[in-house]
PDB file of the backbone (N, CA, C, O) and the ligand in Angstrom, with CONECT records:
HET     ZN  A 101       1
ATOM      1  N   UNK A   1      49.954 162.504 226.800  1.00  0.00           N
ATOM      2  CA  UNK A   1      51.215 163.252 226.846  1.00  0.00           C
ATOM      3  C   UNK A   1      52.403 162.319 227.033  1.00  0.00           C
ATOM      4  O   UNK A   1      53.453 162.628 226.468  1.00  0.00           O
ATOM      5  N   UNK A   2      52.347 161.166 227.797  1.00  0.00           N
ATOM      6  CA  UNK A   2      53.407 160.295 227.679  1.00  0.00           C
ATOM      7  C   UNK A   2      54.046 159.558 226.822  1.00  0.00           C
ATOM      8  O   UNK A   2      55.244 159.276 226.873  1.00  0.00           O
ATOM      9  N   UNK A   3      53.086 159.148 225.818  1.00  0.00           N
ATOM     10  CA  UNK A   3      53.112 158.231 224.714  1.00  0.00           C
ATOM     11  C   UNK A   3      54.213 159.261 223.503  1.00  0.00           C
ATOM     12  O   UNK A   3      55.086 158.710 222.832  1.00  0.00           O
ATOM     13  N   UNK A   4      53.995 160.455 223.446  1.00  0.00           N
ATOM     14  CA  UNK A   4      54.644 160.887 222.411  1.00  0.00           C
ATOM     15  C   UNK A   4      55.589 161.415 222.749  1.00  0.00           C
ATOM     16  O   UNK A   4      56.258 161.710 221.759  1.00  0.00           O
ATOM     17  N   UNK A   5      56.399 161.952 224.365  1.00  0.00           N
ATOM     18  CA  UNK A   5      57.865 161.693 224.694  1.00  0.00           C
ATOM     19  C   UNK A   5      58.660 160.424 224.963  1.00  0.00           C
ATOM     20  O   UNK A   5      59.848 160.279 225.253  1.00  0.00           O
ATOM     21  N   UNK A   6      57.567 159.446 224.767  1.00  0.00           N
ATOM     22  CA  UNK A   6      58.665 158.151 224.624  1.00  0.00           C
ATOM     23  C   UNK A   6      58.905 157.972 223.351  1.00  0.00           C
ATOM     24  O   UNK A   6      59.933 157.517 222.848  1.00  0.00           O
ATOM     25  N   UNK A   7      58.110 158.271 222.918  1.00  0.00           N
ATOM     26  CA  UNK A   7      58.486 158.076 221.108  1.00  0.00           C
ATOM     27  C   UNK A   7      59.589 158.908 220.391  1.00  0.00           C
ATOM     28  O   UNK A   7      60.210 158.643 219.362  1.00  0.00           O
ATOM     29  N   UNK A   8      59.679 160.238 221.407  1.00  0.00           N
ATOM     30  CA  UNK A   8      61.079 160.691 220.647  1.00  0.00           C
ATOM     31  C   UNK A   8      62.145 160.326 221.563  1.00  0.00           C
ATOM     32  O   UNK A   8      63.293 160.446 221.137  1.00  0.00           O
ATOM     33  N   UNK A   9      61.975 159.916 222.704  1.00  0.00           N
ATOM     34  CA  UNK A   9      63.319 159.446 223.370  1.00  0.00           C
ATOM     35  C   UNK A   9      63.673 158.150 223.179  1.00  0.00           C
ATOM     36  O   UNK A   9      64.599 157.627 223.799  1.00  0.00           O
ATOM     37  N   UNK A  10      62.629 157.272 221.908  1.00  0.00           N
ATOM     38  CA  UNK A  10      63.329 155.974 221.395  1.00  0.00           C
ATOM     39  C   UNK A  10      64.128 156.248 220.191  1.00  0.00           C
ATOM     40  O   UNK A  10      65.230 155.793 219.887  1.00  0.00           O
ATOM     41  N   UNK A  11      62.934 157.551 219.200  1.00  0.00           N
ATOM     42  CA  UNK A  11      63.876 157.647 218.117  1.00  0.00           C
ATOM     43  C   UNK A  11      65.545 158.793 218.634  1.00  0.00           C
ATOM     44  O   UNK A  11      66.589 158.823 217.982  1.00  0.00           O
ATOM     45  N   UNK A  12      65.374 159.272 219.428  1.00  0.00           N
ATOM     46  CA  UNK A  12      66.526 159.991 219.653  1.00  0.00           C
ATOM     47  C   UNK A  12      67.635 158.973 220.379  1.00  0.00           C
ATOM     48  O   UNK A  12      68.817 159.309 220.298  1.00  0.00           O
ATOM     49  N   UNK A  13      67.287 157.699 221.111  1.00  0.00           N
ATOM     50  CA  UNK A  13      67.791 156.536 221.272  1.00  0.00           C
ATOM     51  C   UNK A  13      68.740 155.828 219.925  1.00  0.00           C
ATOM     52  O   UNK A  13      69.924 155.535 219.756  1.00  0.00           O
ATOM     53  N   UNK A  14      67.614 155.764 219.204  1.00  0.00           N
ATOM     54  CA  UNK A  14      68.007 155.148 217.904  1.00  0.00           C
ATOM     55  C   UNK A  14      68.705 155.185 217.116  1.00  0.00           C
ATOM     56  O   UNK A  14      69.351 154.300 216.554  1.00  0.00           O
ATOM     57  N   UNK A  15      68.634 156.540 216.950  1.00  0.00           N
ATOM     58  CA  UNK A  15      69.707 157.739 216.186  1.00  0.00           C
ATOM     59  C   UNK A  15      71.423 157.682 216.955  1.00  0.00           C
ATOM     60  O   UNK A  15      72.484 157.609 216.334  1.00  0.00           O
ATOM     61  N   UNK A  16      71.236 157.742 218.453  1.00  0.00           N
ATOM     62  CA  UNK A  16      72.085 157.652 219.223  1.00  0.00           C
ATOM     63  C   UNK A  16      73.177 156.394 218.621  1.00  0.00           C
ATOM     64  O   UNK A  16      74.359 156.569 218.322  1.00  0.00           O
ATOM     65  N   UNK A  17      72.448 155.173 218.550  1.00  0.00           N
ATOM     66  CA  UNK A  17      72.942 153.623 218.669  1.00  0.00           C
ATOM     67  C   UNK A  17      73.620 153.701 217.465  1.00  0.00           C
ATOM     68  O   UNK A  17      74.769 153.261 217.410  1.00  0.00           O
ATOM     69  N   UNK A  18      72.807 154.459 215.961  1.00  0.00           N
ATOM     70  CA  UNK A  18      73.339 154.306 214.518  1.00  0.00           C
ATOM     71  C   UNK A  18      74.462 155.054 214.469  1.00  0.00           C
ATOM     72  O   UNK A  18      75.445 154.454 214.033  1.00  0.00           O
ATOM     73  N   UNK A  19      74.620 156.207 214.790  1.00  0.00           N
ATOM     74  CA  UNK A  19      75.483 156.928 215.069  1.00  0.00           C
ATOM     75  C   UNK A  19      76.879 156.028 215.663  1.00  0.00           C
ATOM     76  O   UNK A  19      77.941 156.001 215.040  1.00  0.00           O
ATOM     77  N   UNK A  20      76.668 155.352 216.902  1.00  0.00           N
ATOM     78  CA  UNK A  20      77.689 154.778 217.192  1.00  0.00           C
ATOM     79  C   UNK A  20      78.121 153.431 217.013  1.00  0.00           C
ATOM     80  O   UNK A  20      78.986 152.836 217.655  1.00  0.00           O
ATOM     81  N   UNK A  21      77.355 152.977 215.979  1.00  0.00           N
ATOM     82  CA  UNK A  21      77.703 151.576 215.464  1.00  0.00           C
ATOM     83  C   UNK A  21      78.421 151.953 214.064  1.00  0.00           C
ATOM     84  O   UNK A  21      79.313 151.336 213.482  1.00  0.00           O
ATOM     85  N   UNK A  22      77.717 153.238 213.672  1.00  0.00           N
ATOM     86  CA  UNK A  22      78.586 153.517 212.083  1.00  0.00           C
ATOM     87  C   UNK A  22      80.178 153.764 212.534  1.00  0.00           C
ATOM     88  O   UNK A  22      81.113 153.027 212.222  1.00  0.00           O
ATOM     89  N   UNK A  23      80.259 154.960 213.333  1.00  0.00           N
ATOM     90  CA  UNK A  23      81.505 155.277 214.292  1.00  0.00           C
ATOM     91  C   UNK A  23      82.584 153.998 214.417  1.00  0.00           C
ATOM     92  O   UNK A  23      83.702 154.156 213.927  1.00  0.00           O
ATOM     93  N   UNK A  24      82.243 152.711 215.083  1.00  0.00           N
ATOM     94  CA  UNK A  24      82.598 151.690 215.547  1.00  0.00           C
ATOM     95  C   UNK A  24      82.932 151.141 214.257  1.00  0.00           C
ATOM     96  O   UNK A  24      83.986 150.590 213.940  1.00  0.00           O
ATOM     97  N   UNK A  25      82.010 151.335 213.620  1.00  0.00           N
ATOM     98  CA  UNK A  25      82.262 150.084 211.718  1.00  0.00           C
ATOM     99  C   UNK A  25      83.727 150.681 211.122  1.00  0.00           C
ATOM    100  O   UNK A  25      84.713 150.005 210.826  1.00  0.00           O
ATOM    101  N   UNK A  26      83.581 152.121 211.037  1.00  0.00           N
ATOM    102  CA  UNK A  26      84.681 152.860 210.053  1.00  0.00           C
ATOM    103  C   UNK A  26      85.652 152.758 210.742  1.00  0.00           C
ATOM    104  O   UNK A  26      86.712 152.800 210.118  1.00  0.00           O
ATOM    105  N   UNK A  27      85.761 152.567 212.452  1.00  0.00           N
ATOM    106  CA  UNK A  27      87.201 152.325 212.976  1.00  0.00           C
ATOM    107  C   UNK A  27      88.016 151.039 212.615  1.00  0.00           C
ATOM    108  O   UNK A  27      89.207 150.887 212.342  1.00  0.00           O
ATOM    109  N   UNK A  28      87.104 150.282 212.696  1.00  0.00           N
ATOM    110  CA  UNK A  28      87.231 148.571 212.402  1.00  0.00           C
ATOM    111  C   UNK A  28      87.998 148.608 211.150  1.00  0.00           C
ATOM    112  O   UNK A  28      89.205 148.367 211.122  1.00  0.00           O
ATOM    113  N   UNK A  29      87.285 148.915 210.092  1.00  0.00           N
ATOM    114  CA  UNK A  29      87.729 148.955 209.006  1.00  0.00           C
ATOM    115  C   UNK A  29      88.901 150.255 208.824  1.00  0.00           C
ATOM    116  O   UNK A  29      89.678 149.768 208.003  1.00  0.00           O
ATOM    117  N   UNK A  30      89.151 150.921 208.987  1.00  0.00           N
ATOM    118  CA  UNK A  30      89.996 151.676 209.083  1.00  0.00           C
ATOM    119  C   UNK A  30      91.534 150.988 209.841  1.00  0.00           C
ATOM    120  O   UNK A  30      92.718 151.117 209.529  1.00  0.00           O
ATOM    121  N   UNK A  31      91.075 150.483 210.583  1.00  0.00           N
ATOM    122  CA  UNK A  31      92.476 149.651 211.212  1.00  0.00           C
ATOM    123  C   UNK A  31      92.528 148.311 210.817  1.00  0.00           C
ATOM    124  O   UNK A  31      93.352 147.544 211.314  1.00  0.00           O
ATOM    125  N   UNK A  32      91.623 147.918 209.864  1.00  0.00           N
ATOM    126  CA  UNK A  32      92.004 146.459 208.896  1.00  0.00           C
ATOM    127  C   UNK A  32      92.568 147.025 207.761  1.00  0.00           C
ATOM    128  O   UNK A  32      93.086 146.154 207.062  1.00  0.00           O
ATOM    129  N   UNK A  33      92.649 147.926 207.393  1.00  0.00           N
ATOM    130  CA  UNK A  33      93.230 148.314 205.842  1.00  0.00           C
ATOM    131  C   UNK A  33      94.513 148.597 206.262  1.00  0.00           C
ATOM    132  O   UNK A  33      95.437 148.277 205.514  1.00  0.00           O
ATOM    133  N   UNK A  34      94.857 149.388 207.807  1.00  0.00           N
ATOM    134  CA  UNK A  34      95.682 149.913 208.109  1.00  0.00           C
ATOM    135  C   UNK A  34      96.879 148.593 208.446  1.00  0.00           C
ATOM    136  O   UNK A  34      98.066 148.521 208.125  1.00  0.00           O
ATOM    137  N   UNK A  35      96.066 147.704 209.163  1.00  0.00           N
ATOM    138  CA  UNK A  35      97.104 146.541 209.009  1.00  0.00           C
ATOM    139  C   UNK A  35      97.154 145.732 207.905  1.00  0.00           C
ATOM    140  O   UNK A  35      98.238 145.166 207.759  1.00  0.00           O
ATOM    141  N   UNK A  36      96.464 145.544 207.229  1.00  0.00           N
ATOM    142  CA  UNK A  36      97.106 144.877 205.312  1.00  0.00           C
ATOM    143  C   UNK A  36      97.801 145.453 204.663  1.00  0.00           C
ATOM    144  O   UNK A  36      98.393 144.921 203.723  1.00  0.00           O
ATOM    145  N   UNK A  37      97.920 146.654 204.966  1.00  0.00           N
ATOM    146  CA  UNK A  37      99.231 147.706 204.287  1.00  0.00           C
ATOM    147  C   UNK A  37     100.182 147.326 205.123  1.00  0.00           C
ATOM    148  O   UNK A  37     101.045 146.682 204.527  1.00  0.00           O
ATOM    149  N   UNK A  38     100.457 147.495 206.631  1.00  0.00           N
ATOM    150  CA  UNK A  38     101.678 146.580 207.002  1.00  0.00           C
ATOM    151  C   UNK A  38     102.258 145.322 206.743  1.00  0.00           C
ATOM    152  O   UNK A  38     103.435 145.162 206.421  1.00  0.00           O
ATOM    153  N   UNK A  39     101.648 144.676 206.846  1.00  0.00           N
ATOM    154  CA  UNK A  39     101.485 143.031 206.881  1.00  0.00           C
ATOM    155  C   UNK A  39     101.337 142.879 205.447  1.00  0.00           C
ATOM    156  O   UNK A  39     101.019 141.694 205.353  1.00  0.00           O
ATOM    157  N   UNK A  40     101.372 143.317 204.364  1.00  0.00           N
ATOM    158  CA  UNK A  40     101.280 142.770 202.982  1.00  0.00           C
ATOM    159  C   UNK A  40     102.554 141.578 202.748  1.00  0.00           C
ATOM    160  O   UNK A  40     103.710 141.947 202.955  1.00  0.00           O
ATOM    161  N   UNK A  41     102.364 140.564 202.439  1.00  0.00           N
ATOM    162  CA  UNK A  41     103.374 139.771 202.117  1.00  0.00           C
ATOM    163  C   UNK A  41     104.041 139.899 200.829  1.00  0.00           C
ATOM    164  O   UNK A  41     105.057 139.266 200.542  1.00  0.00           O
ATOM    165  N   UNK A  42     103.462 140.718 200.064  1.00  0.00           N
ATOM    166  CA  UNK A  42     104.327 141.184 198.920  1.00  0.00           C
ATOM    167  C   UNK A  42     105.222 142.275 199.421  1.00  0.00           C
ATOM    168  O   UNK A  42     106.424 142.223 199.159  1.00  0.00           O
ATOM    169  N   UNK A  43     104.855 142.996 199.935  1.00  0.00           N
ATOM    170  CA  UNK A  43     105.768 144.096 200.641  1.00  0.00           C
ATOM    171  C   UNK A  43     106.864 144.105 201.503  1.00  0.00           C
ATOM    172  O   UNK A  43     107.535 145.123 201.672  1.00  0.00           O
ATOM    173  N   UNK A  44     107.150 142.791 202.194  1.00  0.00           N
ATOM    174  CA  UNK A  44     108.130 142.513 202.781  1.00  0.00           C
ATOM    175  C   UNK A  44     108.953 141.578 202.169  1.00  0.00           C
ATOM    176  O   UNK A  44     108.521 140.929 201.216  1.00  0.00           O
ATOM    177  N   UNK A  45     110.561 141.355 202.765  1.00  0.00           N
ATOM    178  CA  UNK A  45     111.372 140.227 202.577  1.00  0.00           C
ATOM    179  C   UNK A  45     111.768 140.339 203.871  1.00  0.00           C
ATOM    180  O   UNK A  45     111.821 141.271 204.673  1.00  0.00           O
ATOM    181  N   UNK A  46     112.191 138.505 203.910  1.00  0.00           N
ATOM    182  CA  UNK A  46     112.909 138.509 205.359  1.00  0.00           C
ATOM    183  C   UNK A  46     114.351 138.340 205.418  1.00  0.00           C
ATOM    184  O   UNK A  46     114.905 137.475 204.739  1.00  0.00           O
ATOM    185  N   UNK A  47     115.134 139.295 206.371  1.00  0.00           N
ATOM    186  CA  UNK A  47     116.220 139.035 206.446  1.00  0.00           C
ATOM    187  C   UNK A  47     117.399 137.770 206.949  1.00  0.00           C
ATOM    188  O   UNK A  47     117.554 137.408 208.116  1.00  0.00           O
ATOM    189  N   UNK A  48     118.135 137.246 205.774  1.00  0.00           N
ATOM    190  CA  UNK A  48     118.745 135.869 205.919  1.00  0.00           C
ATOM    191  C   UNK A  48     119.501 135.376 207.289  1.00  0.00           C
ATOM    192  O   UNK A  48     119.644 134.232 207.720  1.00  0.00           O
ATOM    193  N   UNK A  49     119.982 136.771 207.882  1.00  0.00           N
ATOM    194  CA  UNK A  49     120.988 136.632 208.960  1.00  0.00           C
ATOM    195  C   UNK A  49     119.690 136.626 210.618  1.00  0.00           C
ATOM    196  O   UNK A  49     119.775 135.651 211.365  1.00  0.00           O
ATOM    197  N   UNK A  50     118.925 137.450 210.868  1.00  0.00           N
ATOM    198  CA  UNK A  50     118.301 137.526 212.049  1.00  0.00           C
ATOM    199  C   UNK A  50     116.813 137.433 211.406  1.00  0.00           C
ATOM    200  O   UNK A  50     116.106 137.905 212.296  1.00  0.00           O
ATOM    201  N   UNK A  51     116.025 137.094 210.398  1.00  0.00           N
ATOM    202  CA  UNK A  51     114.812 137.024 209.992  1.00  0.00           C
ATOM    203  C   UNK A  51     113.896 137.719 210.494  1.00  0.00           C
ATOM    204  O   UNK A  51     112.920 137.204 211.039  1.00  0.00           O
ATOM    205  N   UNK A  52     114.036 138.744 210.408  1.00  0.00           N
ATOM    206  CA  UNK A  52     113.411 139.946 211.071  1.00  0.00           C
ATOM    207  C   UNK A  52     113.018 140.251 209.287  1.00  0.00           C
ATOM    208  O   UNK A  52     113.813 140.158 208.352  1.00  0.00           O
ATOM    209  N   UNK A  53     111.234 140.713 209.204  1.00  0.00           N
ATOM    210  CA  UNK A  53     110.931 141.456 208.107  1.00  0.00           C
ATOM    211  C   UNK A  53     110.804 142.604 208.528  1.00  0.00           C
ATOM    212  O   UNK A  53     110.384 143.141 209.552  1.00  0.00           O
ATOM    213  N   UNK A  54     111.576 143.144 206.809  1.00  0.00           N
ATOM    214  CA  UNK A  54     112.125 144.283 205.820  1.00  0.00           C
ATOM    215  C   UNK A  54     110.960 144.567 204.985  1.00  0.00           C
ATOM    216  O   UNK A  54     110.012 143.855 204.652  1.00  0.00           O
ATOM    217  N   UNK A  55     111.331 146.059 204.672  1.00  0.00           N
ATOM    218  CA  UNK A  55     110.576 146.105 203.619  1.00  0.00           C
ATOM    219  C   UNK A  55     111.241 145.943 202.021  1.00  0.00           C
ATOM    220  O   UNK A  55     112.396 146.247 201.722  1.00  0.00           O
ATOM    221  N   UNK A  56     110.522 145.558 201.373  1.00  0.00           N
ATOM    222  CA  UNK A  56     111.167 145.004 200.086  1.00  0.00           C
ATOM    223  C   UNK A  56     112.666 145.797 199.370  1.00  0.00           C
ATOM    224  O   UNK A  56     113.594 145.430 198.648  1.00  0.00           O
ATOM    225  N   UNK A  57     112.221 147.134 200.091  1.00  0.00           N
ATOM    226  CA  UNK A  57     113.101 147.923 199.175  1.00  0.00           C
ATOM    227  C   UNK A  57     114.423 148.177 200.761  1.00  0.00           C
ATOM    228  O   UNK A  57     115.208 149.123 200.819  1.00  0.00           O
ATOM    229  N   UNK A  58     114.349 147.454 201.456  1.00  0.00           N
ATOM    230  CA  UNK A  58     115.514 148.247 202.680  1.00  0.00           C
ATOM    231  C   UNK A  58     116.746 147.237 201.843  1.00  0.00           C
ATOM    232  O   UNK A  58     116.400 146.136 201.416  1.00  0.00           O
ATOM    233  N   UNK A  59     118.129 147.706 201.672  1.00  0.00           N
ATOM    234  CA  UNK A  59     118.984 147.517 201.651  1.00  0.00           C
ATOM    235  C   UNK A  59     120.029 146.600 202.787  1.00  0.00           C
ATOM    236  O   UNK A  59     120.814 145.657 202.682  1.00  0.00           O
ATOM    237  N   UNK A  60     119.440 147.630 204.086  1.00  0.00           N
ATOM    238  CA  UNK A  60     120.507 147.201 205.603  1.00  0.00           C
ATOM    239  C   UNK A  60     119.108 146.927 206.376  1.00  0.00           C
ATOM    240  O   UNK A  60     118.009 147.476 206.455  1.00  0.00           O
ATOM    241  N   UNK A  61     119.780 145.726 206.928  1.00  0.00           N
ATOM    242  CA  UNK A  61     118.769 145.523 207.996  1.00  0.00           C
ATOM    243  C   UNK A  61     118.735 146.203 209.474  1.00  0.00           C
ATOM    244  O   UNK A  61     119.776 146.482 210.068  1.00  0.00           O
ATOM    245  N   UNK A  62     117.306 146.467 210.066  1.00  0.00           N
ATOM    246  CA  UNK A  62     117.601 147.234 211.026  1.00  0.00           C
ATOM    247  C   UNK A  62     117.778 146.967 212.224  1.00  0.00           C
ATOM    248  O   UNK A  62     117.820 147.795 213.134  1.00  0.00           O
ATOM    249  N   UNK A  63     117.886 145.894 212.313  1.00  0.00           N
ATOM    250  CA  UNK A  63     118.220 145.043 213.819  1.00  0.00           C
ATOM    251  C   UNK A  63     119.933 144.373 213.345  1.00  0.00           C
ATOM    252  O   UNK A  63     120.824 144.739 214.112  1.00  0.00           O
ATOM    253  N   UNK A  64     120.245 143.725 212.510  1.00  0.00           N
ATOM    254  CA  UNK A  64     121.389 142.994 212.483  1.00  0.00           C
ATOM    255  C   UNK A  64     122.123 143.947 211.634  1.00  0.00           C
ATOM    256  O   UNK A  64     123.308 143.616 211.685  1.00  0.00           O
ATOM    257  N   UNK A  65     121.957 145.078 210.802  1.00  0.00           N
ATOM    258  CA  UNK A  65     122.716 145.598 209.932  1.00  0.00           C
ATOM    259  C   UNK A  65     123.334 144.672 208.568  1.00  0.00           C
ATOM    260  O   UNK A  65     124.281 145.050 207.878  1.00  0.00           O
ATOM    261  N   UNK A  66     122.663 143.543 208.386  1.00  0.00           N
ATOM    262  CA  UNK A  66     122.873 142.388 207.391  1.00  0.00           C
ATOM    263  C   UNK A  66     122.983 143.799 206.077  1.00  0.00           C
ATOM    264  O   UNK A  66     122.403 144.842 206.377  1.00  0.00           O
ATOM    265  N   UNK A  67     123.553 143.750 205.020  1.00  0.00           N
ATOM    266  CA  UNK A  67     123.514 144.546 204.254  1.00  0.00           C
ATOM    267  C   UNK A  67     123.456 143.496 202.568  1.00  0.00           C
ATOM    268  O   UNK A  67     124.343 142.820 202.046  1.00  0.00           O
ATOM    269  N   UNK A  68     122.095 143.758 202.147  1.00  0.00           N
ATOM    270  CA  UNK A  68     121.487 143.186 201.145  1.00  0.00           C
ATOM    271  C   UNK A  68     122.251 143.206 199.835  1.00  0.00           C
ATOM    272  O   UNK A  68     122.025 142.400 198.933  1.00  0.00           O
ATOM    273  N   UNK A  69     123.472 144.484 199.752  1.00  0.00           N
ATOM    274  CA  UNK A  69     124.025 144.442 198.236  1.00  0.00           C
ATOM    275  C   UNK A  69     125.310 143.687 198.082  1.00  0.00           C
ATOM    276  O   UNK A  69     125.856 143.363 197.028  1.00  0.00           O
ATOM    277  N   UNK A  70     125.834 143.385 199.736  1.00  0.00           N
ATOM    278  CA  UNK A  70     126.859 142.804 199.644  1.00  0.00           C
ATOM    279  C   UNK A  70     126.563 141.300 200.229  1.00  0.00           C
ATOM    280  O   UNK A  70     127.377 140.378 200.269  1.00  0.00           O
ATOM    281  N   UNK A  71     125.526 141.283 200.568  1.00  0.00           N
ATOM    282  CA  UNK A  71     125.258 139.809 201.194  1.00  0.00           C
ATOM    283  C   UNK A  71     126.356 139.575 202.256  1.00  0.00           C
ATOM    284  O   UNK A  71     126.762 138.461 202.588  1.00  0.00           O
ATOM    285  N   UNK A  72     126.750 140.654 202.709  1.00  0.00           N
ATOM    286  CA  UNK A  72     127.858 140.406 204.072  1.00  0.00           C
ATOM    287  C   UNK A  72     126.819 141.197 205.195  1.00  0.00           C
ATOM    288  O   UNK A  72     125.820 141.886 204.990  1.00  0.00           O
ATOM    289  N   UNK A  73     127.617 140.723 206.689  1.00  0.00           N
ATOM    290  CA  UNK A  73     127.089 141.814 207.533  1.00  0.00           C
ATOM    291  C   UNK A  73     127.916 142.934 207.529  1.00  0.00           C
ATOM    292  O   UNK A  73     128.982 143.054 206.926  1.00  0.00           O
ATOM    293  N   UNK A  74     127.225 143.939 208.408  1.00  0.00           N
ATOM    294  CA  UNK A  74     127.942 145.323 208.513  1.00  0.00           C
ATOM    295  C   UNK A  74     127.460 146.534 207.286  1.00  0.00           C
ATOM    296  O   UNK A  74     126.598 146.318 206.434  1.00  0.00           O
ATOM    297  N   UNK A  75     128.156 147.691 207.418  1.00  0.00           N
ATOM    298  CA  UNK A  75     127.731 148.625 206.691  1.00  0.00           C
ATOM    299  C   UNK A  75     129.042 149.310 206.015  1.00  0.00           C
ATOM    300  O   UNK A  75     129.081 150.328 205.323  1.00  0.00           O
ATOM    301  N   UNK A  76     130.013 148.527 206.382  1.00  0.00           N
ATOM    302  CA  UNK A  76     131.090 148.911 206.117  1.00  0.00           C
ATOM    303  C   UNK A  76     131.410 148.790 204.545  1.00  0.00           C
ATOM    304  O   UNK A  76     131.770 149.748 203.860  1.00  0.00           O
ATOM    305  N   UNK A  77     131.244 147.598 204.113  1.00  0.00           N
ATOM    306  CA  UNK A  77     131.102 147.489 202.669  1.00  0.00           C
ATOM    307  C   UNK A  77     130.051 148.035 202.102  1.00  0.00           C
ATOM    308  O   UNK A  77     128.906 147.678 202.381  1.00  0.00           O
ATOM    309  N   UNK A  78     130.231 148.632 201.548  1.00  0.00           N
ATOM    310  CA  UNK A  78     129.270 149.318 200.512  1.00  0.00           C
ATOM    311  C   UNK A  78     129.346 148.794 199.057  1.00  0.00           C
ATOM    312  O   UNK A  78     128.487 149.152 198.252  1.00  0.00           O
ATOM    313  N   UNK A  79     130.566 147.776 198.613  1.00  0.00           N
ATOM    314  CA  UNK A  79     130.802 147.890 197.207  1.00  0.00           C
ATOM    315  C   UNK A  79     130.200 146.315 196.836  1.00  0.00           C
ATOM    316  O   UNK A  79     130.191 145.435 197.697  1.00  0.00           O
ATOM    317  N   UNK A  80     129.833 146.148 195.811  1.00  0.00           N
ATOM    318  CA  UNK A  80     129.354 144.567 195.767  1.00  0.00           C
ATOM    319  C   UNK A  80     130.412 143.676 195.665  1.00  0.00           C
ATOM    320  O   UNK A  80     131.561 144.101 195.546  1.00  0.00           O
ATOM    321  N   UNK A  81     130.096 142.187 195.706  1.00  0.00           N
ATOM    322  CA  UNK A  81     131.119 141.650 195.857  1.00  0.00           C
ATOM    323  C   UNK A  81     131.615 141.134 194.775  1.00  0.00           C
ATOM    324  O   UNK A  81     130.768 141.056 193.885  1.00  0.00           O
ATOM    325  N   UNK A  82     133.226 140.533 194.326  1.00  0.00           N
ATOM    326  CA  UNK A  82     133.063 140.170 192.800  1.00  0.00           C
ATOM    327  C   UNK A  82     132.759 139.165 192.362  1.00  0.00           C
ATOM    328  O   UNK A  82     132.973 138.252 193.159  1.00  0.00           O
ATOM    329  N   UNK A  83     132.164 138.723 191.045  1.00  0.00           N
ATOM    330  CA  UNK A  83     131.268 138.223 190.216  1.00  0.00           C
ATOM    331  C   UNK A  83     132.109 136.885 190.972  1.00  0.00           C
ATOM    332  O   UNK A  83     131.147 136.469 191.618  1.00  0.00           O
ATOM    333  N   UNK A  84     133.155 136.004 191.304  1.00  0.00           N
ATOM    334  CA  UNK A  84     133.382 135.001 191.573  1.00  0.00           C
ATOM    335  C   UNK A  84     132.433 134.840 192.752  1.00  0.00           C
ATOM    336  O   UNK A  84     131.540 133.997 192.664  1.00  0.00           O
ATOM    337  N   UNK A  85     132.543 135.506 193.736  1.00  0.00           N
ATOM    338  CA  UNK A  85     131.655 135.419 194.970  1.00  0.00           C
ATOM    339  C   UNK A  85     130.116 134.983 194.575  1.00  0.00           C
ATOM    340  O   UNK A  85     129.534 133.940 194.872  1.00  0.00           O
ATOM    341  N   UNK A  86     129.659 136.055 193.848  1.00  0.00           N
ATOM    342  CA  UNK A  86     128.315 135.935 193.473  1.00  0.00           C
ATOM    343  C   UNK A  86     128.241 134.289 192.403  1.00  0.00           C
ATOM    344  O   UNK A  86     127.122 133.931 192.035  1.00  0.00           O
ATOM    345  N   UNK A  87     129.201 133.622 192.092  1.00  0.00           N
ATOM    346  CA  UNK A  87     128.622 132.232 191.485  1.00  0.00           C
ATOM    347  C   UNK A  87     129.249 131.442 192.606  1.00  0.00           C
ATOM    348  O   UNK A  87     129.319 130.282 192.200  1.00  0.00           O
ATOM    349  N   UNK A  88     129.741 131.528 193.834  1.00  0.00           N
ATOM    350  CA  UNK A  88     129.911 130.454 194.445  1.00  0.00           C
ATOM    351  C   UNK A  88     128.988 130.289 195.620  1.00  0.00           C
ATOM    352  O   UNK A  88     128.902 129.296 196.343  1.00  0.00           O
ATOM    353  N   UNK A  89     127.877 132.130 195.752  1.00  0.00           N
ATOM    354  CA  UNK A  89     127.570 131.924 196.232  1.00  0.00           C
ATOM    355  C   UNK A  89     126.255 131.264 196.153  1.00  0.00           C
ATOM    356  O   UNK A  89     125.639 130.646 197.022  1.00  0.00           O
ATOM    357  N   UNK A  90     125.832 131.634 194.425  1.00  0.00           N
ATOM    358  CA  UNK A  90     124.582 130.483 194.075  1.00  0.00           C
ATOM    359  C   UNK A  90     124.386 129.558 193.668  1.00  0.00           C
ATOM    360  O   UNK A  90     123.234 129.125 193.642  1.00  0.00           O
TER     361      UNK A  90
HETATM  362 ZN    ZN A 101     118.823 141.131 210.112  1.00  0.00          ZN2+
END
């Protein structure tokens, strides 16, 4: 009579362990995909004024308010700057 309740309280053991190693695997991986979608280095640029990364597409930065269309700080300008600016500034 002993021999065959240890045998299901190893496989019910067993079952237990797979159960929580699969559990453990899909979190792992679930929060590695979750950070390569943050952290993609194609997905970001860094900002010129406080180098804080942006995402590719932000315009204003969100710590310095650096504003990407005018290459000035602030938010005040909204309009780009004129074409003389833009060749002296490259
Ligand atoms: Zn900035």
């Amino acid at each position: 009579m002993i021999a065959p309740s240890i045998f299901y309280l190893v496989a019910a053991f067993s079952i237990v362990s797979v159960l929580t190693a699969m559990t453990a695997a899909i979190a792992v991986i679930r929060r590695r995909l979750r950070n390569r979608r943050q952290t993609n280095p194609l997905a970001v640029k860094k900002c010129p004024n406080c180098a804080e990364q942006l995402a590719i597409s932000a315009l204003m930065c969100d710590e310095c308010n650096y504003n990407f269309l005018s290459q000035s700080m602030g938010s005040r300008s909204k309009l780009l700057p004129p074409p003389e600016a833009w060749q002296t500034a490259s």
